[in-house]
DRENPA-516705 format. One record per residue (C-alpha): residue number from 1; residue in one letter; x, y, z. Coordinates in nm, 2 decimals. Example, Ala and Ser with C-alpha at 12.3 -4.5 7.8 and 13.67 -1.06 7.14 Angstrom:
<pts>
[1 A [1.23 -0.45 0.78]],
[2 S [1.37 -0.11 0.71]],
</pts>
This chain:
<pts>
[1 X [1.61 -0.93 0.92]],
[2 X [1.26 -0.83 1.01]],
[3 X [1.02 -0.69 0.73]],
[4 X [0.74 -0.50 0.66]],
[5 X [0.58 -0.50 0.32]],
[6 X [0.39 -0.20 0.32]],
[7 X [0.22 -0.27 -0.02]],
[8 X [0.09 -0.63 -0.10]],
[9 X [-0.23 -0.75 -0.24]],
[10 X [-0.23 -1.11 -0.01]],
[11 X [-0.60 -1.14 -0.11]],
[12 X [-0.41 -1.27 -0.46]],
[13 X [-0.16 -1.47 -0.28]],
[14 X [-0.19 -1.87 -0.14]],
[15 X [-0.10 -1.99 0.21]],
[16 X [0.17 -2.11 0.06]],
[17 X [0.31 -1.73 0.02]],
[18 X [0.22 -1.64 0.40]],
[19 X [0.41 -1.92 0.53]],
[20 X [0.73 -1.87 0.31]],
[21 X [0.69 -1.45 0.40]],
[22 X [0.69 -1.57 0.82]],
[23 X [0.99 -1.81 0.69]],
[24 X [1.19 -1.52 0.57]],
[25 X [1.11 -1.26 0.86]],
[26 X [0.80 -1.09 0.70]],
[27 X [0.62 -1.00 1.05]],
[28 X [0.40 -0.73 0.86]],
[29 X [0.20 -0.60 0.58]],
[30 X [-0.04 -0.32 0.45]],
[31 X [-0.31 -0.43 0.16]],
[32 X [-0.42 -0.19 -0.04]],
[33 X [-0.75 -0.22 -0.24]],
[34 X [-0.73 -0.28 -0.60]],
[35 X [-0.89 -0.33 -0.86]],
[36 X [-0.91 -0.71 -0.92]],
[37 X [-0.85 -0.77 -1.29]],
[38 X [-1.24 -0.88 -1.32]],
[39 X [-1.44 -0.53 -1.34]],
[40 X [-1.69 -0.46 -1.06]],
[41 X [-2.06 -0.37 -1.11]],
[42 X [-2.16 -0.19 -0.80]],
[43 X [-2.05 -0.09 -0.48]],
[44 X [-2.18 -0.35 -0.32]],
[45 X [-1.90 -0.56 -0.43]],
[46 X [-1.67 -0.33 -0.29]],
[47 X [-1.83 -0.33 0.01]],
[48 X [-1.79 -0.74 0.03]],
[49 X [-1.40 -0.70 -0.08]],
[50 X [-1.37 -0.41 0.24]],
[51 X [-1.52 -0.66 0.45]],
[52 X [-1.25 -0.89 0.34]],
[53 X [-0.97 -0.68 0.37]],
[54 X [-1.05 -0.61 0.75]],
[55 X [-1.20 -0.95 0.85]],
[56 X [-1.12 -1.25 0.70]],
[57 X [-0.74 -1.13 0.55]],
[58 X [-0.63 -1.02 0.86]],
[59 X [-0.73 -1.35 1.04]],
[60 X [-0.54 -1.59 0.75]],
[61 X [-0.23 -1.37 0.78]],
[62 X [-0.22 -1.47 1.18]],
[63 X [-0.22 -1.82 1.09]],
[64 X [0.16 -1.77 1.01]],
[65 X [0.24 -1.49 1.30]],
[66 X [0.18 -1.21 1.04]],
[67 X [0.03 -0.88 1.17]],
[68 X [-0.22 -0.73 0.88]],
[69 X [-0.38 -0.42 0.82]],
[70 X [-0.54 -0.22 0.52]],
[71 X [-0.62 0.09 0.31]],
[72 X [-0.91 0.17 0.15]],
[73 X [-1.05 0.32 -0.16]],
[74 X [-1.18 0.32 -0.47]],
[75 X [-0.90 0.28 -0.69]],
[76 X [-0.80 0.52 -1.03]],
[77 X [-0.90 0.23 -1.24]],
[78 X [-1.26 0.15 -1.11]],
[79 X [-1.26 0.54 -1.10]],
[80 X [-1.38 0.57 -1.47]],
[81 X [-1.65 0.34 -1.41]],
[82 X [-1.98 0.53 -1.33]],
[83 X [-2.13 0.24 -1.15]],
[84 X [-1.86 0.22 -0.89]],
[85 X [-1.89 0.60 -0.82]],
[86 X [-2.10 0.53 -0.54]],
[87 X [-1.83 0.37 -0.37]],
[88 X [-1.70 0.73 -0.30]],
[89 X [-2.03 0.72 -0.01]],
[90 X [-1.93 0.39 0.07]],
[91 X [-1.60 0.47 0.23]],
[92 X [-1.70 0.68 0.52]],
[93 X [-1.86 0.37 0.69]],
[94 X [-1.46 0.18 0.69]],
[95 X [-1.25 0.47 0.72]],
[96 X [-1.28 0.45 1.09]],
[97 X [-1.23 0.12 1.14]],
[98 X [-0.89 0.01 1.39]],
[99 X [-0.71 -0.17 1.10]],
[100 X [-0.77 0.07 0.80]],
[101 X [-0.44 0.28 0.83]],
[102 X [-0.50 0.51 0.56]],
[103 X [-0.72 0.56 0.22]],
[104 X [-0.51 0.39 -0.06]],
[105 X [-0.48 0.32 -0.34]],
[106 X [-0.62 0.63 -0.51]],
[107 X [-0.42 0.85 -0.77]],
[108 X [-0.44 0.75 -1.15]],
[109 X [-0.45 0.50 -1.38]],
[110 X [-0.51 0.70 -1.74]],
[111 X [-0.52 1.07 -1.55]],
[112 X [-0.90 1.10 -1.70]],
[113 X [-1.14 1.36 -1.54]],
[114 X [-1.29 1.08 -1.32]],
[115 X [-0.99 1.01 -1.20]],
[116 X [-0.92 1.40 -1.09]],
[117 X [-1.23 1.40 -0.92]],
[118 X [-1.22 1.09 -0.74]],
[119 X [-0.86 1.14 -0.63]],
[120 X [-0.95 1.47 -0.48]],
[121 X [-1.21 1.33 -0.30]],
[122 X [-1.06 1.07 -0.15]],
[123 X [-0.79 1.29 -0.04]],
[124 X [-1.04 1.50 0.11]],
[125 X [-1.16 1.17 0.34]],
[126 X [-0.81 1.10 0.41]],
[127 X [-0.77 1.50 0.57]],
[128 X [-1.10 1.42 0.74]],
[129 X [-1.03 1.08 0.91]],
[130 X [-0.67 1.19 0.97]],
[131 X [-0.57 0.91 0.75]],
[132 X [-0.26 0.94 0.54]],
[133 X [-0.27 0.85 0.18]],
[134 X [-0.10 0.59 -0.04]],
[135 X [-0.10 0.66 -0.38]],
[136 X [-0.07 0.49 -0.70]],
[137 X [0.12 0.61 -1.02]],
[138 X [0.05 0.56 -1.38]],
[139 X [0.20 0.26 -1.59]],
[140 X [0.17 0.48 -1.88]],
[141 X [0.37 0.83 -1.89]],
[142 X [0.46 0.80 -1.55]],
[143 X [0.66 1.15 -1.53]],
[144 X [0.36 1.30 -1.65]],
[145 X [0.14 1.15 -1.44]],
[146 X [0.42 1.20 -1.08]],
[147 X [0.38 1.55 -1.17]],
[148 X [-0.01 1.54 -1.16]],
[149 X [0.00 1.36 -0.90]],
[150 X [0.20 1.57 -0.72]],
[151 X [0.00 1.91 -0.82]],
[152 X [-0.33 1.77 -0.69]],
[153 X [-0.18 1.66 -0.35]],
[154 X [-0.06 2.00 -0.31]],
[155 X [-0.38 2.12 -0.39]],
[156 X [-0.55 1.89 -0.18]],
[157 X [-0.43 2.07 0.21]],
[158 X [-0.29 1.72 0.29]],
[159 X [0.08 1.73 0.50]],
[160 X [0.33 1.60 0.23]],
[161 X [0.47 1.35 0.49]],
[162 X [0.15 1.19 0.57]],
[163 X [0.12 1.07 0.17]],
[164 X [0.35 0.80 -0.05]],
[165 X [0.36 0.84 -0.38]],
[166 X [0.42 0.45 -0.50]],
[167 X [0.53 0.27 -0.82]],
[168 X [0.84 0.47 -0.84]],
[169 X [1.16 0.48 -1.06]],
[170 X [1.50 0.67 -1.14]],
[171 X [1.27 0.94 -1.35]],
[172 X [1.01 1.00 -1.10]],
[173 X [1.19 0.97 -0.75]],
[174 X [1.36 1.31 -0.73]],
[175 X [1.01 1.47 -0.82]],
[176 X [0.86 1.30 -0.54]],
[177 X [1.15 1.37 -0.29]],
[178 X [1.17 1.75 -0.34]],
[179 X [0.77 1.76 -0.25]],
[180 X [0.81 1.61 0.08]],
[181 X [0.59 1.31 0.06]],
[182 X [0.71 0.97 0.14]],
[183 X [0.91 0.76 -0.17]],
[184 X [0.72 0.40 -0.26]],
[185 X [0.94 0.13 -0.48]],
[186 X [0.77 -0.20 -0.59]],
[187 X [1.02 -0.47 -0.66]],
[188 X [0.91 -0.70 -0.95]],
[189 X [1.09 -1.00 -1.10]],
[190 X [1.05 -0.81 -1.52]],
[191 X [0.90 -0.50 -1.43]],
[192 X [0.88 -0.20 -1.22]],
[193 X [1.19 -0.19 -0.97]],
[194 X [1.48 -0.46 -0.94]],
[195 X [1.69 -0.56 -0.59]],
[196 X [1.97 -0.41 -0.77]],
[197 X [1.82 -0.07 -0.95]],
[198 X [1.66 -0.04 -0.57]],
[199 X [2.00 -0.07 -0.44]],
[200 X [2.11 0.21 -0.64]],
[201 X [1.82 0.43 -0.56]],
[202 X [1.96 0.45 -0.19]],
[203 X [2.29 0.48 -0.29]],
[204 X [2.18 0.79 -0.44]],
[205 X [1.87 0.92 -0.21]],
[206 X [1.97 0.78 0.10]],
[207 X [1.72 0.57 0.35]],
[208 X [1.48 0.83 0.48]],
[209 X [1.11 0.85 0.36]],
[210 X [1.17 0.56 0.13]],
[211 X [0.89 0.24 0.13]],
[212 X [1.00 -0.11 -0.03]],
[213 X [0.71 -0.32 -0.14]],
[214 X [0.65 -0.59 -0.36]],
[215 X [0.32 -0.53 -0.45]],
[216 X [0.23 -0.86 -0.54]],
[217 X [-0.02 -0.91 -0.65]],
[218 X [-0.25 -1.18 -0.91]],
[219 X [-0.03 -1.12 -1.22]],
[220 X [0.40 -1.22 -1.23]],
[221 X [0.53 -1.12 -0.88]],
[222 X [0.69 -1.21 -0.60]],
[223 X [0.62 -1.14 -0.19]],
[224 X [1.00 -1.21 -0.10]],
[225 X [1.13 -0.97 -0.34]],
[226 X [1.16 -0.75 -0.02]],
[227 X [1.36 -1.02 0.10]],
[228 X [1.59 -1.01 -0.14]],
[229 X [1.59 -0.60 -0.18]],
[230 X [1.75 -0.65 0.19]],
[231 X [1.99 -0.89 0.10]],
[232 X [2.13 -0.72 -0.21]],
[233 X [2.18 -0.41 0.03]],
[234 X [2.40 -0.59 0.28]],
[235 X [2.55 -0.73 0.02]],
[236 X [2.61 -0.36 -0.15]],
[237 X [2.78 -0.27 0.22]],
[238 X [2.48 -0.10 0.38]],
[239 X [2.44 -0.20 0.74]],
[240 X [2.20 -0.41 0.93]],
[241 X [2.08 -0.09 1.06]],
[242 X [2.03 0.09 0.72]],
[243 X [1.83 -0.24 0.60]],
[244 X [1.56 -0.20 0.95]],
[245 X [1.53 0.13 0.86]],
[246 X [1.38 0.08 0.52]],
[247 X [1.18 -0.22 0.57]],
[248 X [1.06 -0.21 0.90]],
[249 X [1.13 0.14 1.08]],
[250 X [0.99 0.34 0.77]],
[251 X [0.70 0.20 0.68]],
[252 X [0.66 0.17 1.07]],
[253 X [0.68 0.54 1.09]],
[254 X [0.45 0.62 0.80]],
[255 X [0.16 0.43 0.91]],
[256 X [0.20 0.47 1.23]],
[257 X [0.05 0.81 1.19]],
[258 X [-0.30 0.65 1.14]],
[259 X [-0.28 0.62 1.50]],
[260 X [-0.40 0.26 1.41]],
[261 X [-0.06 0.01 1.39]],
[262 X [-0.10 -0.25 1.62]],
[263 X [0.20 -0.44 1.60]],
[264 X [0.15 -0.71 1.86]],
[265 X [0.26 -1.08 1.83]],
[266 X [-0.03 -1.25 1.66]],
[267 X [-0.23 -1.59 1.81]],
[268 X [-0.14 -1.83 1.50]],
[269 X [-0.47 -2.07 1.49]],
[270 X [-0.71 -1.83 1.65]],
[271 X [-1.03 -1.90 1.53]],
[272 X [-1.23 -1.62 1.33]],
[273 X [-1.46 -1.40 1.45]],
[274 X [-1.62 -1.34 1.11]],
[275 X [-1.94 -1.23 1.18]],
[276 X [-1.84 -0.94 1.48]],
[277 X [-1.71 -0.76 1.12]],
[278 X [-1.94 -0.82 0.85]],
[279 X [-2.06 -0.51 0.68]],
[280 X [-1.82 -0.26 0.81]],
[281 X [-2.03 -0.32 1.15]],
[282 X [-1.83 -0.18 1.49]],
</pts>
């Protein structure tokens, strides 16, 4: 089984994780930013996480044979917070980089004005670098908030199939599948999604446009959860095919239209060229 977890915050995660994920056939995974859990001052703190995300992340992941890329963004939370807003001009100067493969996470957190507008914007840079979008659904009234969501992508210009709509359940998935955009599912050990609720989910919707992450993160979760999602479908009688599809083909096939997946066998133990990166610098 090969996988790749197109949502995981490894930033949060020890070595430890990376070298059970190569262990269990994790060969790939897409970080989104996020907001931390400590609240940021100024975009210049941003700018040191983005540098992060494309330098120093990607190089720990190869230690274990694990390809990494990014998205990028100013996420719904930070959103309300009028000192981040300048993170918004930020963007621009990572958006182009090879592994930023699309803008993400951006959506809502409490569907406040702030978020609309920064949402829109970043949707916006996403049709401009011909990026797609991964977006993030509320904790809170999340029907409510898939709808938004949904209303301001279509607003937006952007291609349905070049956004994911993540953090979905049984409520909110049909919503999302009628639009056209892509189907995200994060698999937590209490919350969010389960192996078996996911297992039901394709039972019902089938494997096309559907993303399996675990979205772990620094709070209770799990990076083999997409492990087990693939087990508990073999074991539900879907096929080794079926099980590719969803964790490796799809989220393949999404990102992949960044124009910016590289894929290629990683060097474990190559040494890191930190400072050819620093600053968003070419």
């Amino acid at each position: 089984m090969r996988i790749f977890d197109p949502h995981i915050h490894m930033t949060s995660r020890t070595t430890d994780d990376y070298r059970a994920m190569a262990a269990n056939g994790v060969q790939a995974v897409v970080e989104p930013a996020f907001w931390l859990g400590q609240p940021r001052t100024n975009p210049g703190s941003f700018a040191d996480y983005f540098d992060s995300l494309i330098g120093w992340e990607p190089y720990r992941a190869a230690q274990f044979g694990i390809r990494h890329h990014a998205t990028l963004a100013l996420n719904p939370k930070e959103a309300n917070d009028p000192r981040c807003r300048g993170v918004l001009d930020l963007l621009p100067r990572y958006l182009d980089k090879d592994g930023v493969v699309a803008v993400g996470e951006i959506g809502y957190d409490s569907m406040t004005p702030a978020e609309d507008e920064a949402f829109a914007a970043q949707l916006a840079l996403a049709i401009s670098y011909e990026l797609p979008a991964l977006v993030h659904t509320p904790h809170r009234d999340k029907a409510a908030g898939t709808r938004r969501t949904l209303d301001v992508v279509a607003e937006s210009g952007i291609e349905p199939g070049r956004v994911a709509v993540d953090h979905l359940n049984e409520v909110t998935v049909g919503l999302v599948r009628d639009s056209g955009c892509w189907m995200g599912f994060s698999i937590y050990p209490e919350t969010k999604m389960s192996p078996p609720r996911m297992v039901e989910i394709i039972k019902a919707y089938g494997t096309e446009r559907i993303l399996v992450n675990s979205a772990a993160d620094w709070g209770h979760s799990d990076p083999l959860l997409t492990v087990e999602t693939g087990k508990a479908l073999l074991a539900a009688g879907f096929t080794a095919d079926d099980v590719d599809r969803v964790l490796w083909r799809n989220p393949v096939e999404f990102y992949g239209q960044s124009g910016r997946l590289d894929l290629s066998e990683t060097t474990p133990g190559a040494t890191f060229a930190g400072s050819s990166i620093a600053r968003g610098g070419s």
